[in-house]
C-alpha positions as CSV (number, residue, x, y, z in Angstrom):
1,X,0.0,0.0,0.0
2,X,1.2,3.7,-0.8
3,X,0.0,6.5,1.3
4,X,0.7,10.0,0.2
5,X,-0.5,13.3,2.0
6,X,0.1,17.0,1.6
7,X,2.6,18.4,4.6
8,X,2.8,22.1,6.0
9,X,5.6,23.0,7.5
10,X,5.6,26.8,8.7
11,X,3.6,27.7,5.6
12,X,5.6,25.6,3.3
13,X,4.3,22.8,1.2
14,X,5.9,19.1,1.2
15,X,4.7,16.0,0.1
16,X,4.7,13.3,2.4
17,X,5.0,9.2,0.8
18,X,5.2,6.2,3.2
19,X,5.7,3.0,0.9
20,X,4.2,-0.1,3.1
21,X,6.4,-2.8,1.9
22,X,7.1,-6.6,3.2
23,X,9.4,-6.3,6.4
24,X,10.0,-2.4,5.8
25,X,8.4,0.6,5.1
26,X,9.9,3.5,2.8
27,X,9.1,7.2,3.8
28,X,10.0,10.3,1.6
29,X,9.1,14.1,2.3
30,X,9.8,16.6,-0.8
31,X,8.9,19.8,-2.4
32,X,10.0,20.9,-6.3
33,X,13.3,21.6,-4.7
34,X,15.0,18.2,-3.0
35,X,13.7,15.9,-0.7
36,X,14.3,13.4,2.4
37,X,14.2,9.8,2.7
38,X,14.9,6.6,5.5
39,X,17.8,5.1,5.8
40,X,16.9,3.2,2.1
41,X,18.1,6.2,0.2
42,X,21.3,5.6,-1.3
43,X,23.9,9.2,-0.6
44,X,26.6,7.4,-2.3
45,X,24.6,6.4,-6.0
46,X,23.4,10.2,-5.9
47,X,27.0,11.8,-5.1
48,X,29.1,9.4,-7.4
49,X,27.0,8.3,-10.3
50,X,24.5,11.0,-10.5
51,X,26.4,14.1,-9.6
52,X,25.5,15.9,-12.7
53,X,21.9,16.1,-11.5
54,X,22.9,18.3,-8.4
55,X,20.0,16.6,-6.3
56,X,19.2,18.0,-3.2
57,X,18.9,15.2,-0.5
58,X,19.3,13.8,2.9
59,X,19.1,10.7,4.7
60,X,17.0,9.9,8.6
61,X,18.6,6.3,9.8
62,X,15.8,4.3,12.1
63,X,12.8,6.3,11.3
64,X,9.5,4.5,10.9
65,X,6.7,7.3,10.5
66,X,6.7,10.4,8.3
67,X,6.8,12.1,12.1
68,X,9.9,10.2,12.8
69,X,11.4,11.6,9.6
70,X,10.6,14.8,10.3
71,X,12.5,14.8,13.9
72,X,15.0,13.2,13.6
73,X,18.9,14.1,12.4
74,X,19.8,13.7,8.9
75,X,22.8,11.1,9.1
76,X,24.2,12.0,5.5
77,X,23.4,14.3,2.2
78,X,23.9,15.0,-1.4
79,X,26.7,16.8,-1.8
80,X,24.3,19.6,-3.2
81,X,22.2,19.7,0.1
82,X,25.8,20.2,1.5
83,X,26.0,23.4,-1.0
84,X,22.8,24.6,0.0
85,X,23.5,24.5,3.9
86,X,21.9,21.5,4.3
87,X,24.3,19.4,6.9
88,X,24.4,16.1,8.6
89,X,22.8,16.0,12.3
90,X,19.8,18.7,11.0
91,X,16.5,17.2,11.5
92,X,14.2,16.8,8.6
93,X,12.3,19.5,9.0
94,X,15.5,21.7,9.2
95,X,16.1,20.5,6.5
96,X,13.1,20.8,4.4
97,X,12.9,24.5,5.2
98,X,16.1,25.1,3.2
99,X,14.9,23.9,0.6
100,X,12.3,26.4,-0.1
């Protein structure tokens, strides 16, 4: 099952996807901009083999609800979040509100 729902944060539109799979669940929270993902999102793939799409990501380790996601500190990120200010140990919704 897929569930996806619209997400304020201070104003700000995201949208929120939680990916109900066997033995693990994928959550993602994004805008037109970048986005955040569980631990499932690959850093690496994104830095090395698609750096010429300058995506804008981060990565929440041990997160099992879009709330979760939210709170908790981004363990890694696309170089480009990097570039935009965008830094390891920011919670997701730090995170999400530089990417406006």
């Amino acid at each position: 099952m897929v569930a996806i729902e619209a997400l304020h944060i201070k104003g700000h539109s995201f949208t929120a996807v939680t990916v109900y799979l066997p033995n693990t669940t994928l959550l993602t929270i994004s805008n037109d901009r970048g986005y955040i993902m569980c631990g499932a999102l690959d850093i690496a793939l994104l830095n090395d083999r698609l750096a010429e799409r300058k995506i804008i990501a981060g990565r929440a380790v041990g997160v099992k609800t879009i709330d979760q996601l939210l709170k908790a500190p981004l363990e890694s990120v696309t170089y480009e979040a990097g570039r935009q200010g965008i830094l390891p140990g920011m919670t997701g919704e730090e995170a999400l509100l530089k990417m406006i």
